[in-house]
C-alpha positions as CSV (number, residue, x, y, z in Angstrom):
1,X,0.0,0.0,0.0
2,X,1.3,3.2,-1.3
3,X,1.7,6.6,1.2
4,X,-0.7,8.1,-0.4
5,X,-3.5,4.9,-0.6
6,X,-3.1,4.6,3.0
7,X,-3.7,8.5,3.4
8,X,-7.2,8.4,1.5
9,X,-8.6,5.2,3.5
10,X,-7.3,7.3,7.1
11,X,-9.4,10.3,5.1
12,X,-12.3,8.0,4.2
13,X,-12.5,6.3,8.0
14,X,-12.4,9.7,9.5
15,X,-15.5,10.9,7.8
16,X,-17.3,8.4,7.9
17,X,-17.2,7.7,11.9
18,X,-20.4,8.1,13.8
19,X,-22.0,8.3,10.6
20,X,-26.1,7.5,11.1
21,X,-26.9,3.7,9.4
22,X,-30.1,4.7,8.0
23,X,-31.2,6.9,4.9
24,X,-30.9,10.5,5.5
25,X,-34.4,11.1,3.6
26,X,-36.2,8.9,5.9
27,X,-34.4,10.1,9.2
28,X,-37.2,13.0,9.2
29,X,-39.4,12.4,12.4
30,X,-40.7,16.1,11.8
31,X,-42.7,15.5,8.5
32,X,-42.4,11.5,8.6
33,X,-46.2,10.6,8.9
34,X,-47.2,8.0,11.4
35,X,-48.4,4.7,10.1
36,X,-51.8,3.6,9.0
37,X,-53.3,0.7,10.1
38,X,-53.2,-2.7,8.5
39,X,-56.2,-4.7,7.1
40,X,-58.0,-7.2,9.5
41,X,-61.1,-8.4,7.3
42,X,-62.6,-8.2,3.9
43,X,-62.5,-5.1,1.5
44,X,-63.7,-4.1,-1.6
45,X,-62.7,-1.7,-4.4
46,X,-63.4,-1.1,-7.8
47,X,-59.4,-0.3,-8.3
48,X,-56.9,-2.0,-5.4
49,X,-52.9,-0.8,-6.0
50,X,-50.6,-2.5,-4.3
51,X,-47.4,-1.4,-3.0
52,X,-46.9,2.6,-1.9
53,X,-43.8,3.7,-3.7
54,X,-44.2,6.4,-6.4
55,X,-46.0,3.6,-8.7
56,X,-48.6,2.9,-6.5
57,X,-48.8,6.4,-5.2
58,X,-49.2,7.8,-8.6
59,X,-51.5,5.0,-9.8
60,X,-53.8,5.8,-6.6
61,X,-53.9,9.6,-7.1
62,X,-54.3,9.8,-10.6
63,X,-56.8,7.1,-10.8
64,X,-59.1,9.6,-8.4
65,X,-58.0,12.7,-10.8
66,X,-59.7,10.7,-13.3
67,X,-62.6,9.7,-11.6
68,X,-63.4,10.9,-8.1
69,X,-66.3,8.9,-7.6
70,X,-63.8,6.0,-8.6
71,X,-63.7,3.3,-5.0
72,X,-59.7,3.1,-4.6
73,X,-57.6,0.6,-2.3
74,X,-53.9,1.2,-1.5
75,X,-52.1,-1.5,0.3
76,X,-48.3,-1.5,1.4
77,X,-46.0,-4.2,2.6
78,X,-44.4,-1.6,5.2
79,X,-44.8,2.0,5.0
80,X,-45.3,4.4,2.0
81,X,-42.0,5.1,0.9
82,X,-39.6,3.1,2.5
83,X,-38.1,1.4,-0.2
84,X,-36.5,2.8,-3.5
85,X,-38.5,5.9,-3.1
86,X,-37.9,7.1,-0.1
87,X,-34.3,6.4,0.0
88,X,-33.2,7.8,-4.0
89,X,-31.1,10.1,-4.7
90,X,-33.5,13.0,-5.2
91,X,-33.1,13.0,-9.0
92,X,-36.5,13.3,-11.0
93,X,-35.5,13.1,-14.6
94,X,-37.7,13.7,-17.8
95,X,-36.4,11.2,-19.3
96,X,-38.4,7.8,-20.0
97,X,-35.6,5.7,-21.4
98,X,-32.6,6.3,-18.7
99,X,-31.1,8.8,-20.3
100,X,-31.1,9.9,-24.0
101,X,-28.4,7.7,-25.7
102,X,-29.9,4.6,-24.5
103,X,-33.0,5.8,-25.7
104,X,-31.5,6.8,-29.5
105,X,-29.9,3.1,-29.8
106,X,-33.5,1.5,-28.4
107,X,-35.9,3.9,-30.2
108,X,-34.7,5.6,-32.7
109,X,-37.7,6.2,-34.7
110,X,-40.1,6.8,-31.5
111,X,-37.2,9.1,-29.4
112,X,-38.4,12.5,-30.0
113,X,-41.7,11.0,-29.1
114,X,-40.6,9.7,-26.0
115,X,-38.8,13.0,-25.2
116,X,-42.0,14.9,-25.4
117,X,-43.8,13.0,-23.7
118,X,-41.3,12.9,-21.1
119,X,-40.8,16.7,-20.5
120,X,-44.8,16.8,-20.5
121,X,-44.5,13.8,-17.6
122,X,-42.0,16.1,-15.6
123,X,-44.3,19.3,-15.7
124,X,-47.3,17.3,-14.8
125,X,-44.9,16.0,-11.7
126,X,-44.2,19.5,-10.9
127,X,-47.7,20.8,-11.5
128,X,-48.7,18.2,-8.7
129,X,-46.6,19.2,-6.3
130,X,-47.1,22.7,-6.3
131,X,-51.6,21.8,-6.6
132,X,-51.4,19.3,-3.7
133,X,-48.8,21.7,-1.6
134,X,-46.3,19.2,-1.7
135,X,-43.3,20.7,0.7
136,X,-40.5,18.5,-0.9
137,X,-37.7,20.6,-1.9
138,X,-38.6,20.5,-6.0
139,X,-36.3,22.2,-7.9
140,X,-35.6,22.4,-11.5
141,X,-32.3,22.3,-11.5
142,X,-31.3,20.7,-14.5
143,X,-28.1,17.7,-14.3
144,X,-24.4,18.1,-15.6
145,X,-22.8,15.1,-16.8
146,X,-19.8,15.4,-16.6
147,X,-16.4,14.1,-18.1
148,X,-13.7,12.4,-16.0
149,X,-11.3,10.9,-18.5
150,X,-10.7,12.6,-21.9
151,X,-12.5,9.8,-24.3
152,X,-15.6,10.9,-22.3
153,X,-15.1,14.7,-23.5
154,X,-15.8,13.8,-26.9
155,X,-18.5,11.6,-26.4
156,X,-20.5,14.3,-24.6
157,X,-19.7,16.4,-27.7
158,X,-21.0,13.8,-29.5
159,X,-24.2,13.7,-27.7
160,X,-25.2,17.1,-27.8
161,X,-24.5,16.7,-32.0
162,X,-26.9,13.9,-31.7
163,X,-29.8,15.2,-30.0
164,X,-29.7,18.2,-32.4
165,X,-29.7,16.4,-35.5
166,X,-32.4,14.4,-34.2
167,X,-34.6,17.6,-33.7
168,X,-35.0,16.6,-30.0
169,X,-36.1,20.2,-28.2
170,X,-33.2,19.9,-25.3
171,X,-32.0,22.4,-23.7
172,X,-28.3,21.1,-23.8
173,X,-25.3,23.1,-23.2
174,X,-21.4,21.8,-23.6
175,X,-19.3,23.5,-21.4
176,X,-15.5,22.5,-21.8
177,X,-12.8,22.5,-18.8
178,X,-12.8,26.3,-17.5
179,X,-16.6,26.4,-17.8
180,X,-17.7,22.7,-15.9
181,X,-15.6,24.2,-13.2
182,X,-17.1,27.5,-13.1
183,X,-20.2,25.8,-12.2
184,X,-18.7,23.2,-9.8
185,X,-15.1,23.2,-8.9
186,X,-13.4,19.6,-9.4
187,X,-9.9,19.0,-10.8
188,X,-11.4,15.5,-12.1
189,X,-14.2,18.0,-14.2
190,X,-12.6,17.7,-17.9
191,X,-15.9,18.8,-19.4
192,X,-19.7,19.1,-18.9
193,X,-22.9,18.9,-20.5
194,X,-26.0,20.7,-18.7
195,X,-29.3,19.6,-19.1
196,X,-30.6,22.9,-17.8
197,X,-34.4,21.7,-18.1
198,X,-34.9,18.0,-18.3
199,X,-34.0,17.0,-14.6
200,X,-34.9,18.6,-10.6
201,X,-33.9,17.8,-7.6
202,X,-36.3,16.4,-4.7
203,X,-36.1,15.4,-1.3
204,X,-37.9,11.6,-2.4
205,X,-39.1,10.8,0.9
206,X,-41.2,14.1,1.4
207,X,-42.2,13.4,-2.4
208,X,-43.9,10.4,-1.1
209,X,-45.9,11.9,1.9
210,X,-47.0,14.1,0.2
211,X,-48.3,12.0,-2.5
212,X,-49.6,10.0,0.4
213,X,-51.4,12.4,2.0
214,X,-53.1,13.7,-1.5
215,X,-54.2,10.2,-1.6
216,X,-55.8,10.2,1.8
217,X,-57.6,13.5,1.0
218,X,-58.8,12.0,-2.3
219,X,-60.9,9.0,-0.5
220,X,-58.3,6.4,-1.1
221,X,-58.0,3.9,1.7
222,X,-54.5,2.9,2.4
223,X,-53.7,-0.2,4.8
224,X,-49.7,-0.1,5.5
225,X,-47.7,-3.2,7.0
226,X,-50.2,-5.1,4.8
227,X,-48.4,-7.3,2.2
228,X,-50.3,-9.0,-0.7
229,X,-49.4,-12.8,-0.4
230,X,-51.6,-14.1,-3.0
231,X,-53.2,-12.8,-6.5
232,X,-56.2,-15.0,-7.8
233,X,-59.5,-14.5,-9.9
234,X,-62.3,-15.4,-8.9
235,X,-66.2,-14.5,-9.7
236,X,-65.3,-12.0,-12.0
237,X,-63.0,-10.0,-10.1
238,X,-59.6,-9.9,-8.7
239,X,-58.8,-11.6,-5.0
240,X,-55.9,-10.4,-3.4
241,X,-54.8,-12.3,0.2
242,X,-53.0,-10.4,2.9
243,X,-51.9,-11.8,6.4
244,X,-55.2,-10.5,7.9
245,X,-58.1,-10.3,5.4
246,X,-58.4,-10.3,1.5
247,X,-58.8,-7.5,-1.1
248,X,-62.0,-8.5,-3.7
249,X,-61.3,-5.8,-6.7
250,X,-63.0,-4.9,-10.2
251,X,-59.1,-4.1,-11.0
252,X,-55.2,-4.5,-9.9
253,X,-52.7,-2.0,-10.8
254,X,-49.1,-3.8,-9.5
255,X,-46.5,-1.4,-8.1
256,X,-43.8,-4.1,-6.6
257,X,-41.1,-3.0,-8.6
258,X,-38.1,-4.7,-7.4
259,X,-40.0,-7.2,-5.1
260,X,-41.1,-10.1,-6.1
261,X,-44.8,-9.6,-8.4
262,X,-47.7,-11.3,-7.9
263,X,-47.5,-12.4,-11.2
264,X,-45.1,-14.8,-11.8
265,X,-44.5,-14.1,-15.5
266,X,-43.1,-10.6,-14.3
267,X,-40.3,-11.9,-12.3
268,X,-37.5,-13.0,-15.1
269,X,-37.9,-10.0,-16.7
270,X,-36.7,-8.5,-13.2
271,X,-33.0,-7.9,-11.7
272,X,-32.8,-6.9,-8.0
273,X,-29.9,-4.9,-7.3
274,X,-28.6,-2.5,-4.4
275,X,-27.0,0.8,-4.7
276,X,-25.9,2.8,-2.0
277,X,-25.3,6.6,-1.0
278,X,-23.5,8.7,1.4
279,X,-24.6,12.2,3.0
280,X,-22.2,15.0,4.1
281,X,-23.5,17.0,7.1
282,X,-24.2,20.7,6.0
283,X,-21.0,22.3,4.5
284,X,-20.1,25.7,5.9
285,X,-19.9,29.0,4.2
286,X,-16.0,28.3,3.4
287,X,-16.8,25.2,2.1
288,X,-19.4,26.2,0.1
289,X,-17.3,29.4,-1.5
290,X,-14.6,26.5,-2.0
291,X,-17.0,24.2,-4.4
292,X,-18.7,27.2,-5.9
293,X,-21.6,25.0,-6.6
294,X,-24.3,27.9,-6.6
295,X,-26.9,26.3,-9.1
296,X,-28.1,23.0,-7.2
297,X,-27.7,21.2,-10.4
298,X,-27.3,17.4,-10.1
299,X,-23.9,15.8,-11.5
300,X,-23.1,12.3,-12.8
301,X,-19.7,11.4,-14.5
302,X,-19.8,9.2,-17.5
303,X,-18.4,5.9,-16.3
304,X,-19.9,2.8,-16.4
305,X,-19.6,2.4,-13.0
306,X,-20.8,6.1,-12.0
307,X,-21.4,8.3,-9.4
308,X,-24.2,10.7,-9.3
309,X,-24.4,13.4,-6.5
310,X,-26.2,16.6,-5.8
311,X,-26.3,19.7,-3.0
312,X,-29.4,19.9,-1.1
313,X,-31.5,23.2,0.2
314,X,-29.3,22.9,3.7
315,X,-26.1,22.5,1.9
316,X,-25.3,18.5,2.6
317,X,-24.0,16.7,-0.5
318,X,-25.0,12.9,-1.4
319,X,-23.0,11.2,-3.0
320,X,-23.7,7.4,-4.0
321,X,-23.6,5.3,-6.8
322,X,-20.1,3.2,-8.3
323,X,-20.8,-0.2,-6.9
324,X,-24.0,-2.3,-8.0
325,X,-24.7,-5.5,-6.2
326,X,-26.5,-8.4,-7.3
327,X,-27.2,-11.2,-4.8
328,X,-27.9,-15.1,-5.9
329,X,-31.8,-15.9,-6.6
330,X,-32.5,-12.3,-6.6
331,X,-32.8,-12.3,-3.4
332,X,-33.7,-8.5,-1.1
333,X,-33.0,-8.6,2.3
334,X,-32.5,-5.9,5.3
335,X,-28.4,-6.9,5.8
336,X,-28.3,-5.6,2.4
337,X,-28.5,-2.1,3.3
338,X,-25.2,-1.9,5.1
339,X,-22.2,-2.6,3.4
340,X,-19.0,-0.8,4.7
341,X,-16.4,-1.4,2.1
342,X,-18.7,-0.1,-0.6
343,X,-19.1,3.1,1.9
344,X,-15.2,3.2,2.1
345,X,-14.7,2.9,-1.4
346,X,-17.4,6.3,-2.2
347,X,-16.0,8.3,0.8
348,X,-11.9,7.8,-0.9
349,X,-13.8,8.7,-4.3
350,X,-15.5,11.7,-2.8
351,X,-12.5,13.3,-1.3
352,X,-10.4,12.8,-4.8
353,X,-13.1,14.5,-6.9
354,X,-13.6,17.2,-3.7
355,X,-10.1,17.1,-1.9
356,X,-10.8,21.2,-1.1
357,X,-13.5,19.0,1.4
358,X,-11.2,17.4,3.4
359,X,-12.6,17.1,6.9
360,X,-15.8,17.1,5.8
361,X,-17.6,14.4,7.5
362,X,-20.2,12.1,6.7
363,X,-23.8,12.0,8.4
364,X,-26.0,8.9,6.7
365,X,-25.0,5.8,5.3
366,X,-27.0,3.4,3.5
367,X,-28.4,0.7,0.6
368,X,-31.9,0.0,-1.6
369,X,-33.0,-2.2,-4.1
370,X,-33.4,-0.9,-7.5
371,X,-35.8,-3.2,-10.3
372,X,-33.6,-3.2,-13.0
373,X,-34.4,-4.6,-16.4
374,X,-32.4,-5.2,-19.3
375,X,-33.5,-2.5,-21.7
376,X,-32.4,0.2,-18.2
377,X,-36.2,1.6,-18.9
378,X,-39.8,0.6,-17.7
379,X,-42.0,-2.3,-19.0
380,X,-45.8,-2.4,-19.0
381,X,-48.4,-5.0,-19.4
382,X,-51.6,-6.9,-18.7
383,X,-53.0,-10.2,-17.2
384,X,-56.0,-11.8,-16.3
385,X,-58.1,-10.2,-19.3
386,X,-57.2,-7.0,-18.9
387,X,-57.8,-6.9,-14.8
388,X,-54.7,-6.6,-13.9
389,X,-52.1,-4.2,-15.0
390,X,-48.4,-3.8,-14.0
391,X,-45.1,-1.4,-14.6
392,X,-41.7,-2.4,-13.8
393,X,-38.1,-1.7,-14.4
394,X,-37.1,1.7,-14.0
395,X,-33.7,1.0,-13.4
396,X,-33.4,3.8,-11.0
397,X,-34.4,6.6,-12.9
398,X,-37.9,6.0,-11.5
399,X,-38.7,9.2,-9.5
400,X,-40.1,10.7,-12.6
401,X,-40.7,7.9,-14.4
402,X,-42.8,5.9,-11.9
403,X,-45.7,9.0,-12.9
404,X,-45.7,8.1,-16.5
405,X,-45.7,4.2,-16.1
406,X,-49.2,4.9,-14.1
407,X,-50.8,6.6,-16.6
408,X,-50.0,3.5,-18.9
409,X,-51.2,1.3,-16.5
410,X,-54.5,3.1,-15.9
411,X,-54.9,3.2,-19.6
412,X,-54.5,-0.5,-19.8
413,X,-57.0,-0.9,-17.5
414,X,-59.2,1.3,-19.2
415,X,-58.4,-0.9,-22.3
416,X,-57.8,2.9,-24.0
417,X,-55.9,3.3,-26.9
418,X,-53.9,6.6,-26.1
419,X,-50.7,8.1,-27.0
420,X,-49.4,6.1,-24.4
421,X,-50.2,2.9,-25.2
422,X,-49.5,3.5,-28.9
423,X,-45.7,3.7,-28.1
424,X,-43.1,0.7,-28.6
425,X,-42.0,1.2,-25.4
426,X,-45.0,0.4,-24.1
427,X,-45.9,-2.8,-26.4
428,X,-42.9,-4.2,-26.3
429,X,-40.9,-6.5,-23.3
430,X,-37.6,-6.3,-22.4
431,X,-35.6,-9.6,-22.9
432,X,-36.0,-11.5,-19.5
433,X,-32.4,-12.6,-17.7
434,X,-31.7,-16.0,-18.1
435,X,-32.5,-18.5,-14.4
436,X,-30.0,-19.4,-11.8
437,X,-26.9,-19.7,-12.0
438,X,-26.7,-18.5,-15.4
439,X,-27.9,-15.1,-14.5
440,X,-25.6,-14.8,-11.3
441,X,-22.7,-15.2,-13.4
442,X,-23.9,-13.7,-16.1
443,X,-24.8,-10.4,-14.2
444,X,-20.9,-11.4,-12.9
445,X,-19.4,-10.9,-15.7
446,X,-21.0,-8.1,-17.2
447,X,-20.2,-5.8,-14.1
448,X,-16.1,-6.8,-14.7
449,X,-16.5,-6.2,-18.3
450,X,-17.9,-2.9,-17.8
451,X,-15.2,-2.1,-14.8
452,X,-12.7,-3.1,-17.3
453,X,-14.5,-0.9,-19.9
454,X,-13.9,2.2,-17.8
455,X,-10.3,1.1,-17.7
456,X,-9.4,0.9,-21.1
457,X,-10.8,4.6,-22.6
458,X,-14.6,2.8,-22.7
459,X,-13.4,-0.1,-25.0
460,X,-16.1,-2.5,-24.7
461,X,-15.1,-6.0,-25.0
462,X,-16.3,-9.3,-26.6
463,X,-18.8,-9.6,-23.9
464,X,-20.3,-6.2,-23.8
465,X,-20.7,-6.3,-28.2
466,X,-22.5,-9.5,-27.6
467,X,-25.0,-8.1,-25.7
468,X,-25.2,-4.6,-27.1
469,X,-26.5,-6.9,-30.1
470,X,-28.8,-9.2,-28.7
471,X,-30.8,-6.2,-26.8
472,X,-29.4,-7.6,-23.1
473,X,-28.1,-4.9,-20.7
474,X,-27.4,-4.5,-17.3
475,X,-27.3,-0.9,-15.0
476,X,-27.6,0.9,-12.3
């Protein structure tokens, strides 16, 4: 071990010491609601969602919008919000297809489309938030991706080029060395690309109450530490067993996401993986004045393996992303939250990107599950005749997503034809990932390729080609 290795794990140790092992989003007893009760007995609905992240949230609300009269049931394993959406990094993107260049190489003839419709989703999001008197820190910030070795300067170049010969209305800005800098100081910044209109910045968890509490106020009845055990038909309608009682519903909207669906068909198409973030405590004026980061934007660099990170209102900085974990048989559990040498391995990459923050120590640590898929983008169908709808697979860009993929699913259910529905997006599946063990090694040996990808200038090898061709992905 080198001088200088063994100075940025003593760096690393230091801030992360006493550091809180819960998500910083969550640890908000001031506007953290308190539970609702479970169901004990039988209920019935003409719609029943289940699961209370932003899907079924969304689903629930919107499904009132439409039709107030409409009889809506809302049931949650534990508490709305406690998962992937309550525990995010506070990005809610426009974007439907995680990010445009995955989009271009997916849907080339149906982008601009899904861009519109996109930026129309993110309004909407905002709209709500400010009719409903959502206190959630929404800003539209916009995102800078940023370059961190010099192939990536060209490729954000590149991109920009791309989106404008495509006629996609984005509000994109290239801003080389001198001007990523002005914006945020970072001697790994080698060039930028600012998304001044297509992204904002939210505090998730307060996202989520909020959309709870509109829920409440609409008439929907929501029964928390209530899991859904068991999906059947009978008589017509929809039976759905918890612990306790049983749901009888006209129709089903799913909102599991990374947990396992009631519908068994869903789950290969599924890939639970954790991510995991860090959170400064509030930087001082100095330390502000030494970042210069005055615009609140969010940042990601352009690695495979990448960090995203962002300021909030009281001047702490997450910081997460870099390692994605995959456990055997897909399996989500609690000890999965915690891992310490992933935690390490951020705070020594925070402090090289930020070494003017040295000292700077870190408040929250902790993991979630994300529901990725192999096309990185949400997936949409039916079952049951048309009684039961689902969305899954947002790959973690789902805190602006999650609205659209209701709106589909409430369509579905409708059996409408909109302009929703009408998209290949929407019609089309994902490729599932292969069973056990394939897929554990599989999943394996895509993450070293793509490690080794990021050290060889983004070369992508054998591997990677292979399954850039067949339409098989895996992110974070």
């Amino acid at each position: 071990m080198t001088a200088r290795t063994a100075a940025a794990r003593t760096t690393a140790a230091r801030a992360l010491a006493g550091a809180r092992p819960t998500p910083y989003w969550l640890d908000d007893p001031e506007h953290r609601p308190e539970p609702a009760s479970a169901l004990a007995g039988d209920e019935r609905c003409d719609l029943l969602v289940v699961g209370g992240g932003y899907s079924g949230l969304w689903s629930a609300l919107i499904a009132k919008e439409r039709d107030p009269d409409r009889n809506v049931v809302l049931v949650e394993a534990r508490e709305c919000g406690w998962a992937a959406s309550g525990r995010n990094g506070g990005f809610c993107a426009a974007s439907l297809t995680h990010g445009l260049a995955n989009g271009i190489a997916r849907w080339p003839d149906e982008i601009a489309e899904l861009e519109r419709q996109g930026a129309r989703n993110l309004d909407a999001i905002e709209e709500a938030v400010h009719r409903y008197a959502i206190d959630c820190d929404f800003a539209r910030t916009g995102e800078i991706a940023v370059a961190t070795e010099p192939y990536q300067v060209q490729e954000l170049r590149e991109a920009a080029d791309e989106a404008a010969r495509l006629g996609i209305d984005a509000d994109l800005t290239f801003l080389d060395r001198d001007a990523v800098r002005a914006e945020v100081d970072s001697p790994a910044f080698l060039a930028g690309l600012w998304d001044r209109r297509g992204v904002a910045v939210v505090n998730p968890a307060r996202l989520a109450w909020g959309l709870r509490r509109a829920c409440r106020d609409a008439g929907v009845r929501i029964y928390e530490n209530t899991p859904a055990l068991e999906l059947a038909a009978t008589g017509g309608q929809m039976a759905v067993r918890t612990p306790y009682g049983r749901v009888l519903a006209r129709r089903v909207a799913l909102a599991t996401n990374a947990f396992p669906s009631l519908l068994r068909r869903v789950r290969p198409y599924i890939a639970p993986v954790y991510d995991y973030a860090l959170m400064t405590e509030p930087l001082t004026g100095e330390q502000l004045a030494a970042l210069g980061w005055k615009g609140r934007q969010g940042l990601s660099d352009s690695a495979n393996h990448f960090h995203y990170f962002r300021i909030t209102e009281d001047h702490r900085i997450l910081w997460g992303g870099y390692d994605v974990l995959y456990h055997y048989g897909s399996r989500i559990a609690d000890e999965y939250e915690q891992r310490p040498e992933t935690f390490r391995r951020l705070a020594e990459h925070f402090f090289a990107y930020f070494p003017q923050l040295e000292g700077v120590r870190f408040s929250h640590t902790w993991g979630g599950v994300i529901d990725t898929c192999s096309r990185f983008s949400p997936f949409f169908g039916t079952a049951h005749q048309g009684r039961v709808g689902y969305a899954a697979g947002f790959t973690g860009l789902g805190v602006g997503a999650t609205r659209f993929g209701a709106e589909v699913v409430l369509d579905l259910l409708a059996g409408e034809r909109t302009e929703r529905t009408a998209l290949e997006l929407v019609r089309r599946k994902p490729l599932p990932f292969p069973p056990e063990p394939v897929r554990w090694a599989g999943i394996g040996i895509t993450q070293w390729s793509l490690a080794r990808a990021d050290a060889r200038e983004g070369r992508r090898n054998l591997w990677l080609k292979t399954l850039d061709k067949v339409g098989l992905g895996f992110d974070s």
